[in-house]
C-alpha positions in Angstrom: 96.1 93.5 92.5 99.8 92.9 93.1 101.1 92.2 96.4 105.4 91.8 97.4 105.6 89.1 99.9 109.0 89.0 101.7 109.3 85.4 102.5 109.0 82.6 100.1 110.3 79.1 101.8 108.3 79.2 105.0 104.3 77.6 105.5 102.6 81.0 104.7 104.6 82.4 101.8 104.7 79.2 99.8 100.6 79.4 100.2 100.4 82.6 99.4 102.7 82.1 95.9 99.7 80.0 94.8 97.7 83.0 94.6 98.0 85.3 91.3 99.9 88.6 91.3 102.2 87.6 94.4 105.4 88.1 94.2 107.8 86.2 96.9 110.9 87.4 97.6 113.5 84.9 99.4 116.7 85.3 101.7 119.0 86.0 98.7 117.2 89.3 98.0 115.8 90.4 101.2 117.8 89.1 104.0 116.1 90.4 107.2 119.6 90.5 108.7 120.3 93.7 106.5 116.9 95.3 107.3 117.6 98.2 104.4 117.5 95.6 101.8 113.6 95.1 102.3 113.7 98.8 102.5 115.2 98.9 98.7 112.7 96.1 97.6 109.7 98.5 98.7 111.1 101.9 97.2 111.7 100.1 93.7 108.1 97.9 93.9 105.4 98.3 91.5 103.4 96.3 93.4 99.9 97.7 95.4 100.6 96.1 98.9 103.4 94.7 100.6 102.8 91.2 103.1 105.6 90.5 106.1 105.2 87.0 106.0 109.1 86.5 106.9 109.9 86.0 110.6 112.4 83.9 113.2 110.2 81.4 114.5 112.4 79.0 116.4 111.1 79.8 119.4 113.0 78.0 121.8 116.4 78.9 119.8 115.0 82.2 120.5 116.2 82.1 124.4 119.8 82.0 123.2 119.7 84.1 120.1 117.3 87.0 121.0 119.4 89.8 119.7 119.1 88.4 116.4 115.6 87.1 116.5 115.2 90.9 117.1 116.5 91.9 113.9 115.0 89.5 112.1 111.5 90.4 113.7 111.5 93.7 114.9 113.9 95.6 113.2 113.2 94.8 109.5 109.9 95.1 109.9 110.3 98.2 111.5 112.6 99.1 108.4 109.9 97.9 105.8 107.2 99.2 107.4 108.7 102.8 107.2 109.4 102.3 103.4 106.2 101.6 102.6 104.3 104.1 104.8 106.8 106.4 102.8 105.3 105.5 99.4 101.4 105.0 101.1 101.6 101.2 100.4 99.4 99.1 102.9 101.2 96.7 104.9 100.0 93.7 106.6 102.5 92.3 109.0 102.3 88.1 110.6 102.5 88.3 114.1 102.0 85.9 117.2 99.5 84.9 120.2 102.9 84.7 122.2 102.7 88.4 122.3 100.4 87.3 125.5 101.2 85.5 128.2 98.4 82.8 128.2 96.8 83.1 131.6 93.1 82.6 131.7 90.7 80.6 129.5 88.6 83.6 127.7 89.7 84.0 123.9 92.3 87.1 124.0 90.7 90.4 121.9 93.5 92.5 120.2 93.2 95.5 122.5 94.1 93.1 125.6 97.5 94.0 127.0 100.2 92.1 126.0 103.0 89.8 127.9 104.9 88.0 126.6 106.6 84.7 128.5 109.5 85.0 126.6 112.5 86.3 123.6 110.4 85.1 120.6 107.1 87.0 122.1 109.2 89.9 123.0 110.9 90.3 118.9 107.2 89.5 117.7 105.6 92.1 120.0 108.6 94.5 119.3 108.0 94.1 115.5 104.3 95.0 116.3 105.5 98.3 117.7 107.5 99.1 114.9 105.4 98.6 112.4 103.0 100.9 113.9 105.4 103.5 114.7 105.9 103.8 111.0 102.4 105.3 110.5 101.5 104.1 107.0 98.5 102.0 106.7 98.8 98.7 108.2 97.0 95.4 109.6 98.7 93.4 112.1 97.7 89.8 112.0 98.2 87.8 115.0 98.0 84.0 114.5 98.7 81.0 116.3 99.4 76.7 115.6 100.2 77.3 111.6 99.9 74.3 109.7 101.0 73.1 106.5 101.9 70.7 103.8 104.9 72.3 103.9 108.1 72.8 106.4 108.3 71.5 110.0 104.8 71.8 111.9 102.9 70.0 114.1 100.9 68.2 111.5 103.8 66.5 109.8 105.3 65.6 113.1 102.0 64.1 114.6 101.9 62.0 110.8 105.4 61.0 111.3 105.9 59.6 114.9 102.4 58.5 114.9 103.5 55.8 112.1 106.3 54.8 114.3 105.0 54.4 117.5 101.7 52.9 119.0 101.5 55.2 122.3 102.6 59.2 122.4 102.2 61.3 125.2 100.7 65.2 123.8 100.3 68.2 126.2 96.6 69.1 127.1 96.7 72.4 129.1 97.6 74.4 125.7 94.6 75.2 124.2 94.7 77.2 120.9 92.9 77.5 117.2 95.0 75.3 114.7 95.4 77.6 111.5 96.2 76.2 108.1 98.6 78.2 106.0 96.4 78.3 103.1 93.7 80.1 105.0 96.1 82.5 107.3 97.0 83.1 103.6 93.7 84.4 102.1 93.2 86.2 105.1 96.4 88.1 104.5 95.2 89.0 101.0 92.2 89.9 102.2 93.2 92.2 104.6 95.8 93.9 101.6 92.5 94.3 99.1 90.9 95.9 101.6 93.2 98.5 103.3 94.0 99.5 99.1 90.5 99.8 98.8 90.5 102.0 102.1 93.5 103.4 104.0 92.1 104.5 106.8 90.8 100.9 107.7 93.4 98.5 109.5 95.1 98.0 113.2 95.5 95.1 114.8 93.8 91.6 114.4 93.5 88.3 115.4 93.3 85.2 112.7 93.0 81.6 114.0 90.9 78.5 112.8 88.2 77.6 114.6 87.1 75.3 116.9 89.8 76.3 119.9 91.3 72.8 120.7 94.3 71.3 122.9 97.1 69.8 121.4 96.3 66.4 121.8 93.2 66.8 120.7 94.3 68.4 117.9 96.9 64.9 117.4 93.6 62.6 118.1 92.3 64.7 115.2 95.4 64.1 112.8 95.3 60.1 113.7 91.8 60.2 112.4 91.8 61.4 109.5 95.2 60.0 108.6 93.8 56.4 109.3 96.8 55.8 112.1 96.2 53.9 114.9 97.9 55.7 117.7 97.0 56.5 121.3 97.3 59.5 122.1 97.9 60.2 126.5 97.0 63.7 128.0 100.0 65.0 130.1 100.2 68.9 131.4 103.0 71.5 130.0 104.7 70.9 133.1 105.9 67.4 132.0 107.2 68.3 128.7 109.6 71.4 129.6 110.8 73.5 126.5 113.7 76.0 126.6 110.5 78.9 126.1 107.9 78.8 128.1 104.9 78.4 126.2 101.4 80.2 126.6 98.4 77.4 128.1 95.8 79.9 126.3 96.4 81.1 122.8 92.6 81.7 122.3 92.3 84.7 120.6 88.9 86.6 119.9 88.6 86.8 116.0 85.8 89.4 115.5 87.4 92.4 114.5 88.4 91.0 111.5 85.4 89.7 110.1 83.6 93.3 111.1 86.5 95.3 109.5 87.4 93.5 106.4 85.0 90.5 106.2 87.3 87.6 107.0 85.4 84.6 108.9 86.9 82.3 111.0 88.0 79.1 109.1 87.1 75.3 110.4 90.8 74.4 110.6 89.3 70.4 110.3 88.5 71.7 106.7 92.2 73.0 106.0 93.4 69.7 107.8 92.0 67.4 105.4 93.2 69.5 102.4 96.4 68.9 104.3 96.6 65.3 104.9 95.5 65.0 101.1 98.6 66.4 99.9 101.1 65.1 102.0 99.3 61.9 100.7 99.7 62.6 97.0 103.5 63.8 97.9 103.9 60.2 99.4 104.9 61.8 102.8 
């Protein structure tokens, strides 16, 4: 199989390079703010499936730059998406748990309606719509809390400020599935295989690691297993204001995904200790 990722630098598409046949294209040959240059990348590919792991994810920045967050996430998808539905390539397309807007405390099934709280959920969700409007075969991936080795996450924060200080205060009321890139990144392939294998399979999913945590929980977690001795003090959203308002439940109901294409849940304390490991053996 031979899959054409657009992305290359962020969490997911550097996990999903480490997997044969990918192909990751980067900024400098699809820039997402000239949609029709994905669009060229598809019509000229040889490759069996295409993967949308490129996306505007400063969220809070979002507030202030919404029209281009748009392009970035709705409109070149959008473009892609139609390019490929053109040629009959599946798609799979990374999208968000801020498509909701987090009330209640039951895991959130993909058929739930959708709210978003604010300009990042809004590009994601509009994204979503594109990509189905384009009518080729598709699965839409909604994740939440990605985790890496690589880039800025929560992780490598928690590792870094956790070193320098012996007290940090971590919101509680958000309560969400942790998902490590590497996994999100499998499930991605996955889901490609097995819309080549069958075209009329796909729609829209949710991926997430499981157990469903809080943030500092999640931190408490981090300290373990990274053998620093931090406290970590529960405080609610309301004392740690953002620009964007962020969702209290990104639970999100996994099942379809494992009865449509197989893909279990992960343990995201499994992906975290892979993790910590290599940030260990970079020396970070």
């Amino acid at each position: 199989m031979r899959y054409l990722v657009f992305g290359a630098t962020g969490q997911l598409a550097r996990e999903l390079a480490r997997h044969d046949g990918v192909t990751c294209l980067g900024r400098d040959l699809a820039d997402f703010t000239d949609p029709e240059s994905g669009a060229r990348l598809v019509e000229e590919t040889e490759a069996d499936a295409v993967i949308i792991a490129a996306a505007y994810t400063a969220v809070d920045r979002a507030e202030e730059e919404e029209t281009l967050a748009t392009t970035v996430n709705a409109t070149a998808p959008g473009v892609i998406a139609g390019a490929a539905a053109a040629r009959g390539l599946p798609l799979v397309h990374v999208s968000t748990d801020y498509v909701f807007d987090g009330s209640g405390d039951s895991p959130r099934s993909p058929d739930e309606p959708v709210s978003p709280l604010g300009a990042y959920g809004r590009t994601k969700l509009a994204g979503e719509d594109a990509v189905r409007a384009a009518g080729g075969p598709h699965a839409i991936i909604r994740t939440s809390w990605v985790v890496s080795a690589h880039g800025s996450n929560f992780v490598k924060t928690m590792r870094r400020l956790g070193a320098e200080r012996d007290r940090l205060t971590i919101v509680a009321d958000q309560i969400g599935g942790p998902t490590p890139a590497a996994d999100l990144a499998q499930a991605c392939l996955a889901a490609a295989d097995g819309l080549v294998k069958d075209p009329a399979r796909g729609g829209t999913y949710h991926f997430a690691g499981a157990p469903d945590v809080s943030w500092a929980d999640f931190a408490r977690e981090i300290f373990a297993r990274s053998g620093i001795s931090c406290e970590v003090v529960d405080i609610p959203s309301s004392e740690y204001p953002t620009p964007a308002k962020r969702p209290l439940n990104s639970r999100l109901d996994c099942s379809a995904l494992e009865t449509d294409f197989g893909i279990k849940r992960p343990d995201w304390r499994d992906g975290l200790q892979d993790i910590i490991e290599e940030l260990e053996a970079q020396g970070a």
